[in-house]
TITOR-226123 format. One line per field, with one value per residue (C-alpha): residue number from 1; residue in three letters; x, y, z. Coordinates in steps of 0.05 Angstrom, whole numbers, plus 32768, in hexadecimal, padded with zeros to 4 digits. Example, Ala and Ser with C-alpha at 12.3 -4.5 7.8 and 13.67 -1.06 7.14 Angstrom:
# TITOR-226123
n = c(1 / 2)
res = c(ALA / SER)
X = c(80F6 / 8111)
Y = c(7FA6 / 7FEB)
Z = c(809C / 808F)
//
This chain:
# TITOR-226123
n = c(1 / 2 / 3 / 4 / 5 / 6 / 7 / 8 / 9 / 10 / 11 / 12 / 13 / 14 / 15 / 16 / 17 / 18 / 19 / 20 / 21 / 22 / 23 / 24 / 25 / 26 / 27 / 28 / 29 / 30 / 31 / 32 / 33 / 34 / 35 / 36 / 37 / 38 / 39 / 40 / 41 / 42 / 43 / 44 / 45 / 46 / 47 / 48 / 49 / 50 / 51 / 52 / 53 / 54 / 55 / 56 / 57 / 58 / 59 / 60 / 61 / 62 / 63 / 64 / 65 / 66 / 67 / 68 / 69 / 70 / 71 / 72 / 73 / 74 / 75 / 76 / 77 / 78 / 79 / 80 / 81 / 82 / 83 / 84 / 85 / 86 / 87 / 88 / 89 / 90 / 91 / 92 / 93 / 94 / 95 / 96 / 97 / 98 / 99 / 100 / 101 / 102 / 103 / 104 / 105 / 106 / 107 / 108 / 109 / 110 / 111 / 112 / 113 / 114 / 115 / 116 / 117 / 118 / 119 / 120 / 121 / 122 / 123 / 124 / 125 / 126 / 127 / 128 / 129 / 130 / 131 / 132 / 133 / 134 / 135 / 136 / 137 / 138 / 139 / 140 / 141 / 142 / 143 / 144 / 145 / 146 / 147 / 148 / 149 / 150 / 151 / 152 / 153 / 154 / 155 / 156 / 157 / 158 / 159 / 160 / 161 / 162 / 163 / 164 / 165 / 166 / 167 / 168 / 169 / 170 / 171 / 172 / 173 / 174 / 175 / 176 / 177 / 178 / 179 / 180 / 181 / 182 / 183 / 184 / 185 / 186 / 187 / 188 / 189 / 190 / 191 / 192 / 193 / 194 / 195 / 196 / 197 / 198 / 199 / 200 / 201 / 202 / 203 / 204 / 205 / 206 / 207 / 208 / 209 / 210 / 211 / 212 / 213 / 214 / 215 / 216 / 217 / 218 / 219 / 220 / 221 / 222 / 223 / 224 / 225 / 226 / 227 / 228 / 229 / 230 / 231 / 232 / 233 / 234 / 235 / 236 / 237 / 238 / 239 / 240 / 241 / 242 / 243 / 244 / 245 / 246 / 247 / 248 / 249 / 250 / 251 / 252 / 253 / 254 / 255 / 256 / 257 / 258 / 259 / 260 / 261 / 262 / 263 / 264 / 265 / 266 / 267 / 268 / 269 / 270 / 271 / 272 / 273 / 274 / 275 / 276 / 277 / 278 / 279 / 280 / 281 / 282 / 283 / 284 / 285 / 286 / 287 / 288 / 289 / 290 / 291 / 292 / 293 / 294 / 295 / 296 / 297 / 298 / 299 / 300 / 301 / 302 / 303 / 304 / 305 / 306 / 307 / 308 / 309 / 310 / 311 / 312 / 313 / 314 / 315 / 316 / 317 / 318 / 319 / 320 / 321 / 322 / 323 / 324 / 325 / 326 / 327 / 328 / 329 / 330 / 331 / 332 / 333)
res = c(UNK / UNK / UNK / UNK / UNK / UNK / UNK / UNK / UNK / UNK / UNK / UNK / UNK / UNK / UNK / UNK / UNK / UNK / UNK / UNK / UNK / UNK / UNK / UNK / UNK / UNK / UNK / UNK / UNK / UNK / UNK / UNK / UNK / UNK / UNK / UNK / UNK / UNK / UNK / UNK / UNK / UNK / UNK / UNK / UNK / UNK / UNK / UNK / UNK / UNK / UNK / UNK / UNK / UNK / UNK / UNK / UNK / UNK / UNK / UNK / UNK / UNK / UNK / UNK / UNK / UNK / UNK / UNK / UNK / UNK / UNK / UNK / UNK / UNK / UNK / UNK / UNK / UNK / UNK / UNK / UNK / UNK / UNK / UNK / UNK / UNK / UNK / UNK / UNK / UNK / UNK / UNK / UNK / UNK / UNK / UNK / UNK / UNK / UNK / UNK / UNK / UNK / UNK / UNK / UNK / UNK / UNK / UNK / UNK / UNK / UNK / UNK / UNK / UNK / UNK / UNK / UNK / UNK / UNK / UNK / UNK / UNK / UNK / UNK / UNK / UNK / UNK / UNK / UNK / UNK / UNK / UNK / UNK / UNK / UNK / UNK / UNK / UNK / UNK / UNK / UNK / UNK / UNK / UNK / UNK / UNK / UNK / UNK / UNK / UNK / UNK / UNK / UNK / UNK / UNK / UNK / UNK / UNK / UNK / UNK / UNK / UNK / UNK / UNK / UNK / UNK / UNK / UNK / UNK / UNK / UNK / UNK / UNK / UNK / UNK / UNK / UNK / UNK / UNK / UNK / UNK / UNK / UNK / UNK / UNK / UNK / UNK / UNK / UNK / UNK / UNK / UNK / UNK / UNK / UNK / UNK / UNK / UNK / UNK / UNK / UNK / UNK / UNK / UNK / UNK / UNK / UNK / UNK / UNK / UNK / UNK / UNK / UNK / UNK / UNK / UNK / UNK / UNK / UNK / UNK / UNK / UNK / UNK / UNK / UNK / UNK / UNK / UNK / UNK / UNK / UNK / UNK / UNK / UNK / UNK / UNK / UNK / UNK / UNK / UNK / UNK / UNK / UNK / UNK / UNK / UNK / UNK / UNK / UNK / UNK / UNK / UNK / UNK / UNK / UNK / UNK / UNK / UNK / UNK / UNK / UNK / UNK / UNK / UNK / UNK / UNK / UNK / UNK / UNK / UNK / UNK / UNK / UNK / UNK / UNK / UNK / UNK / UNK / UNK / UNK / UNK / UNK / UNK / UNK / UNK / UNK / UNK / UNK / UNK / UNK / UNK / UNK / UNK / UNK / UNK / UNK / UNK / UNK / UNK / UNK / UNK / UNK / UNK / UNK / UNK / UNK / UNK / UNK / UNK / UNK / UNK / UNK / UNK / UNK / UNK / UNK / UNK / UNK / UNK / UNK / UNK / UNK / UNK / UNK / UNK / UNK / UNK / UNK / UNK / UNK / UNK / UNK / UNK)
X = c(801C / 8021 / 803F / 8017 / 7FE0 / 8001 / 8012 / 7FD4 / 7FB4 / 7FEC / 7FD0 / 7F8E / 7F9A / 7FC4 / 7F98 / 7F52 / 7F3A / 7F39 / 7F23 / 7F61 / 7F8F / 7F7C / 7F88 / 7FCE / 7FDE / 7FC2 / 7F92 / 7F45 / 7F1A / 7F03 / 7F4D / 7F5C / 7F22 / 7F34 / 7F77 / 7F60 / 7F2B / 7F60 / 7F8B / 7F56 / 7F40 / 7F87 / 7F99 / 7F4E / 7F32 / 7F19 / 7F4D / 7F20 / 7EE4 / 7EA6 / 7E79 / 7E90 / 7E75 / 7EB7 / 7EF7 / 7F1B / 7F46 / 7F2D / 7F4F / 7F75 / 7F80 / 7FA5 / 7FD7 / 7FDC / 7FF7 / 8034 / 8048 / 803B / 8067 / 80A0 / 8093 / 8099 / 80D2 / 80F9 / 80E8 / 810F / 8146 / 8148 / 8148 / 817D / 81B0 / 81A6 / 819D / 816C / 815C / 8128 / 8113 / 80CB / 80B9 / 8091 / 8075 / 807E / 8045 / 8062 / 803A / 8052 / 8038 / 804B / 8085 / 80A9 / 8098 / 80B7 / 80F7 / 8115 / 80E7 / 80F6 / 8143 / 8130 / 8105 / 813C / 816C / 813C / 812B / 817A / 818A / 814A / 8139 / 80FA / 80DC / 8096 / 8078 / 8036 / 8044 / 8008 / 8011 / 7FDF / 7FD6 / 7FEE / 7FAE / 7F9B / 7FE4 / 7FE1 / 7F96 / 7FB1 / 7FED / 7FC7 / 7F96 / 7FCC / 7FC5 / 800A / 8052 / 8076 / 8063 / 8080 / 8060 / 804B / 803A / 804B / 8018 / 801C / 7FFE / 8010 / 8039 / 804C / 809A / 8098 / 80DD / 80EA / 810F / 8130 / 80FF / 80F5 / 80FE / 80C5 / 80C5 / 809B / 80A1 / 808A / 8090 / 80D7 / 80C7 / 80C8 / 80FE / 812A / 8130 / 8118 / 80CE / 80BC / 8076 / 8054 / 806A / 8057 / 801D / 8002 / 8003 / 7FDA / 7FF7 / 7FED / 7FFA / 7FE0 / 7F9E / 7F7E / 7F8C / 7FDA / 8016 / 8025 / 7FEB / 7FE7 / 802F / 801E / 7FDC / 7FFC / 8035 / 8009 / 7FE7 / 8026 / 803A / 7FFB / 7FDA / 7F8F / 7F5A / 7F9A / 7F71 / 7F9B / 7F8E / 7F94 / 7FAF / 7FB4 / 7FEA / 8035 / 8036 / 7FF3 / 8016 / 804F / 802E / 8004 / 8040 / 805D / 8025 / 8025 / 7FEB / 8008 / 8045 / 8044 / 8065 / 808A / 80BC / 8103 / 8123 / 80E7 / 80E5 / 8130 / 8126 / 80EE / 8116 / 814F / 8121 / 810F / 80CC / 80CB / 80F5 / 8101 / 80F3 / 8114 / 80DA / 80D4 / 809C / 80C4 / 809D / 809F / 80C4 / 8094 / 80AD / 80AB / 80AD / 80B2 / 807E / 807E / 806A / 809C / 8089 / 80BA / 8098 / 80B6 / 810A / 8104 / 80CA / 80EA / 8132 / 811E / 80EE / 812C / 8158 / 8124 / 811E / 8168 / 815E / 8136 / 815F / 819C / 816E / 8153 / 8199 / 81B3 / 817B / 8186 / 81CB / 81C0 / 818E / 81B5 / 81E4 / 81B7 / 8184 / 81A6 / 81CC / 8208 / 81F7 / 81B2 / 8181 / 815E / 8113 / 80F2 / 80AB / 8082 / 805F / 808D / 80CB / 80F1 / 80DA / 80C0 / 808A / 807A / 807B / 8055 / 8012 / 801B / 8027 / 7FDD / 7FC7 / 8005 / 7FCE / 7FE9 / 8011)
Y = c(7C9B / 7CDB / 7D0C / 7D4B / 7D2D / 7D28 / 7D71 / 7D87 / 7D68 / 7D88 / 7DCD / 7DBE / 7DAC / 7DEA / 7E1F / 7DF4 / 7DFE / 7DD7 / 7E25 / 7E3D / 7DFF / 7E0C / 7E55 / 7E40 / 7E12 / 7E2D / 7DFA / 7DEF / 7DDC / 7D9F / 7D7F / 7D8B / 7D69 / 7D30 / 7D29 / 7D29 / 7CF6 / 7CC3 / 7CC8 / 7CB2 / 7C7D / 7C5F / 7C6F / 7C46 / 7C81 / 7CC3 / 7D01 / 7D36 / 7D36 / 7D4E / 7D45 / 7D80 / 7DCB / 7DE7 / 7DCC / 7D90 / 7D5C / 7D0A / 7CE9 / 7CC3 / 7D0B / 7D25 / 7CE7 / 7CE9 / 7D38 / 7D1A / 7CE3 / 7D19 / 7D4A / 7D20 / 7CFB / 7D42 / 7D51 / 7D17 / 7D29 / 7D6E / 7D4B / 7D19 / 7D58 / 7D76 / 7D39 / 7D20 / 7D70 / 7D62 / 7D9A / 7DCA / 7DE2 / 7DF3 / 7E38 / 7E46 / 7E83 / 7EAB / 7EDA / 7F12 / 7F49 / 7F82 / 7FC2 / 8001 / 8021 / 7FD8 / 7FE4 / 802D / 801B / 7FD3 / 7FA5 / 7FAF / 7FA5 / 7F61 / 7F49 / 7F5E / 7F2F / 7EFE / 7EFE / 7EFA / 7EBB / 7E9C / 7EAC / 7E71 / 7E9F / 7EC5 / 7EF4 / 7F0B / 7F44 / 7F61 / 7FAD / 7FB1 / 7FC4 / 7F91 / 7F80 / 7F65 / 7F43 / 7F1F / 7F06 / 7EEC / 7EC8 / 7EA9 / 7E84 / 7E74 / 7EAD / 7EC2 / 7EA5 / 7ED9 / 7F21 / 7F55 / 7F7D / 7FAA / 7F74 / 7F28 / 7EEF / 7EC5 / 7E89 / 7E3A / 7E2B / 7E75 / 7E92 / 7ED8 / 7EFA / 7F45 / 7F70 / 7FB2 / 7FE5 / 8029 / 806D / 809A / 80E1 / 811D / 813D / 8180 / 81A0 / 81B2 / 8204 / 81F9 / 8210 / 81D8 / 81E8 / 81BC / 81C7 / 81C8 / 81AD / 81ED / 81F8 / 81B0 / 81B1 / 81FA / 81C7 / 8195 / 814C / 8111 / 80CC / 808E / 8065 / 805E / 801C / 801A / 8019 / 805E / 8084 / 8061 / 806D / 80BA / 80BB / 8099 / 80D1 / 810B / 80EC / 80DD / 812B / 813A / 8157 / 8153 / 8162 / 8167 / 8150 / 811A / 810F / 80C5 / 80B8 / 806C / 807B / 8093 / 80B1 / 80D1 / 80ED / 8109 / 8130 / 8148 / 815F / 817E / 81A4 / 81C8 / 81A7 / 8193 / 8169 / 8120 / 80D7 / 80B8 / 8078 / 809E / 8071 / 808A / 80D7 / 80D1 / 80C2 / 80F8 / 812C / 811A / 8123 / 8169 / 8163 / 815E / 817B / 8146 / 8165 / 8161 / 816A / 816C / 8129 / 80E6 / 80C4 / 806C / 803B / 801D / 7FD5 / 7FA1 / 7F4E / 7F1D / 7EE3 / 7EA6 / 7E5A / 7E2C / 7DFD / 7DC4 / 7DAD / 7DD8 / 7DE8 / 7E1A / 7E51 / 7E3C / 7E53 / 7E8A / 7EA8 / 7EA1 / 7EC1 / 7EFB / 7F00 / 7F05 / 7F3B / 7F65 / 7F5F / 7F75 / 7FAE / 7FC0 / 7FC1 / 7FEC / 801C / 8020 / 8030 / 8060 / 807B / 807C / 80AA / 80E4 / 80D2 / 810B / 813C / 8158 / 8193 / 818D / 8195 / 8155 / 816A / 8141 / 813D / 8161 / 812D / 80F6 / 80CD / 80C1 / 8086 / 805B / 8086 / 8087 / 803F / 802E / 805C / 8043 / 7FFF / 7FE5 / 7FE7 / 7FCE / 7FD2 / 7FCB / 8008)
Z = c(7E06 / 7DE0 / 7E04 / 7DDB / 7E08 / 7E3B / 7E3B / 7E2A / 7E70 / 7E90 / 7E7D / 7E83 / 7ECD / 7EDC / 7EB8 / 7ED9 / 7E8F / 7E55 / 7E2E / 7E48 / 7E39 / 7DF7 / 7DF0 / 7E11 / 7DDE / 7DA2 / 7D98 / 7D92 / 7DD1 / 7DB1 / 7DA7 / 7DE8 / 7E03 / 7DCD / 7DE6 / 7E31 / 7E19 / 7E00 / 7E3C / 7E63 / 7E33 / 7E33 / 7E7F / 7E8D / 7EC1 / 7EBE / 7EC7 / 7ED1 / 7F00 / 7ED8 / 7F0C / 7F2F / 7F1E / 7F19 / 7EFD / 7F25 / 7F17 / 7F25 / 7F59 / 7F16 / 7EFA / 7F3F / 7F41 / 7EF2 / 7EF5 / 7F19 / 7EE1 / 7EAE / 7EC1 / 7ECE / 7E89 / 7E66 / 7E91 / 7E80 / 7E2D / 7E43 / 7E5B / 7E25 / 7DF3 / 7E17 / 7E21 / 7DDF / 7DBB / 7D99 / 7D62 / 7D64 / 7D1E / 7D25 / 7D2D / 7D6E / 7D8E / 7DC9 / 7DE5 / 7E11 / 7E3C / 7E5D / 7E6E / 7E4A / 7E71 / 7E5D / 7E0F / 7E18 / 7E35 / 7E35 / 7E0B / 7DC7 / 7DD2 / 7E00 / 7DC6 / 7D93 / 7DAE / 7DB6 / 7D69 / 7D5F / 7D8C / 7D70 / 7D2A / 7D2A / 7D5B / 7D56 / 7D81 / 7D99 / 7DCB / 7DF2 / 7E0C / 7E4C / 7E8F / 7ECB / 7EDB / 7E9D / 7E96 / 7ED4 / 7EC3 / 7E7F / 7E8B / 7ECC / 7E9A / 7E6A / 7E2F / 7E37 / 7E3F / 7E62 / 7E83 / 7E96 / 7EC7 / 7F0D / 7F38 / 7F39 / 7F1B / 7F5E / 7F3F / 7F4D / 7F10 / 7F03 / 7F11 / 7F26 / 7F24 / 7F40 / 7F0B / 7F13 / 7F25 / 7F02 / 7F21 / 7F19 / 7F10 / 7EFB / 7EB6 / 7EA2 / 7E66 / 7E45 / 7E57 / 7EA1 / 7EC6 / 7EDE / 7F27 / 7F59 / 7F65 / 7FBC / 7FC8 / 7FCD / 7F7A / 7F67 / 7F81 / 7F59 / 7F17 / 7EFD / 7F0F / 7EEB / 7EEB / 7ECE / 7ED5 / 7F0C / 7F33 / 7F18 / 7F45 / 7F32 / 7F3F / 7F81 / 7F99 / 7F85 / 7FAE / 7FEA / 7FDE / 7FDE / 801D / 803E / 8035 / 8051 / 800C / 800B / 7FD3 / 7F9D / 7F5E / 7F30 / 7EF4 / 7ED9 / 7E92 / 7E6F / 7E42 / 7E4B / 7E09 / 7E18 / 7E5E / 7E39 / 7E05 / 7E3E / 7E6A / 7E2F / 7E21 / 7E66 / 7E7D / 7EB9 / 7ED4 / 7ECB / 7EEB / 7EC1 / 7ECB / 7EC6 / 7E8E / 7E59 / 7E7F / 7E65 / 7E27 / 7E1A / 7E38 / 7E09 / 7DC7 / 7DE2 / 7DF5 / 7E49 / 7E82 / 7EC4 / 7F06 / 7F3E / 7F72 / 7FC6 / 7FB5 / 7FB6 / 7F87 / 7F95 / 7F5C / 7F28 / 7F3F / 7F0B / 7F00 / 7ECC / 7ED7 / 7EA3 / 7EAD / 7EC1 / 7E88 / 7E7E / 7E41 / 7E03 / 7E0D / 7DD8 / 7DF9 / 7E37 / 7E2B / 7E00 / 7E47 / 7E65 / 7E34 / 7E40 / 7E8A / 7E8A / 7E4F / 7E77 / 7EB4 / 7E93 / 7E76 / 7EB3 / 7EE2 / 7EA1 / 7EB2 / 7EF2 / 7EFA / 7ECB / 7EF4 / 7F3A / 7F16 / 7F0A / 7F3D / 7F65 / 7F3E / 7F65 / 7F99 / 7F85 / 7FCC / 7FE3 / 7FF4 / 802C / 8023 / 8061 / 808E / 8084 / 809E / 8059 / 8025 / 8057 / 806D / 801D / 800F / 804A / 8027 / 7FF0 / 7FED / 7FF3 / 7FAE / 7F7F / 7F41 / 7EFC / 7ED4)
//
């Protein structure tokens, strides 16, 4: 039996689509459909039920998936007993949304490149949304993102979170702002339906703000020209506010509105077929967790600059209050 087959059936029945099997494995529709067409002529029974309007899997095809994924998983284990070499180049298609690319991505796929010089990417820079509907029907390998994939056959891990903060440009004073002197400026924040700009919503709400106009921007770099034009004050993940404020062009602001964490997860399929996409996602989860806990103890320790005044916002009871309005709508970022 050849096992290509084999593993093409195997993505076929976890994306429900031979289209997306395809895309997965970077082949044409038509040789998957040959492939699933000669395991069923040699098995003697139908794997897929094509009587049915929507994708299912024949009676044969539901007590098949079990034989096929423990005949890839004992090729894995074969491969690693006996090490048998990898020498083809493969690639490896990574999302993850923008405030990723500005702060720990490059450096994860940097090393990446090092430990594995056969390795190509295709990165995609988009919004969670879109990251979680792609690597759901197979287009991607790994994501990192706002929200988790939650799919059968999809490993979501939590990673370090980043702080957010508002930016304004580098002429502003840098004394803390009380919520009366935030709110006399524009704010912005990005798109509309993101984590961010609903944590700031539910934070405005939560302090009892009404009518305060925000203005929703897609890009960081297009919120930090912005903000350092004086247009108005901006949120921004801390680890790339840091970064712009070092090169001159923004000023972080302590204000008396606690702003939520732009929480973040690495979702990938736990695919036993190929060792060498498998242990490089893994050499990149635990990339970007060493990343991210960098980040954030470097954060902690100017989080709260010595006798600086800790604002509370009006109307609430501390970050509870805050995460409770704004935890309805974890959107994309």
């Amino acid at each position: 039996m050849n096992l290509k087959f084999v593993e093409a059936f195997i993505w076929v029945a976890r994306l429900r689509s031979i289209t997306r099997a395809a895309e997965k494995l970077h082949l044409t529709q038509s040789a998957v459909s040959n492939r699933i067409a000669a395991l069923e002529e040699e098995l003697g029974a139908d794997l897929i039920d094509r009587r049915s309007p929507r994708f299912r899997l024949s009676g044969a095809g539901a007590r098949f998936m079990d034989y096929a994924e423990k005949l890839l998983l004992v090729q894995r284990e074969m491969r690693d007993e006996f090490g048998a070499p990898e020498r083809q180049p493969f690639t490896l298609r990574i999302g993850a949304i923008e405030s990723v690319l500005h702060t720990w991505l490059i450096p994860t796929v940097d090393a990446l490149k090092r430990s594995s010089p056969r390795i190509n990417f295709e990165l995609t820079i988009e919004t969670t949304l879109n990251l979680v509907e792609q690597i759901r029907r197979g287009a991607l390998d790994l994501v990192f993102s706002a929200q988790p994939a939650r799919e059968e056959g999809l490993i979501d891990e939590t990673l370090a979170a980043f702080d957010m903060v508002f930016v304004g440009a580098r002429t502003m004073e840098p004394a803390p702002l009380d919520l009366e002197t935030l709110l006399r400026h524009d704010i912005l924040t990005f798109q509309r339906g993101s984590q961010p700009h609903a944590s700031l919503v539910g934070a405005l709400r939560a302090a009892s703000v009404d009518g305060k106009h925000v203005h929703a921007v897609s890009s960081i770099s297009a919120l930090a020209l912005l903000a350092e034009s004086g247009f108005g004050l901006a949120t921004l993940p801390r680890p790339v506010a840091e970064q712009l404020e070092r090169s001159g062009r923004i000023r972080i602001l302590e204000t008396a509105l606690p702003l939520v964490p732009l929480p973040l997860y690495a979702s990938y399929w736990n695919d036993a077929t190929d060792p060498a996409p498998r242990q490089a996602i893994r050499e990149a989860v635990a990339a970007a967790r060493a990343h991210g806990a960098e980040y954030s103890r470097q954060a902690s320790a100017v989080r709260f600059p010595p006798g600086a005044p800790e604002f509370s916002a009006p109307g609430t009871k501390g970050s509870d209050a805050l995460l409770a309005g704004s935890s309805a709508s974890p959107g994309a970022s």
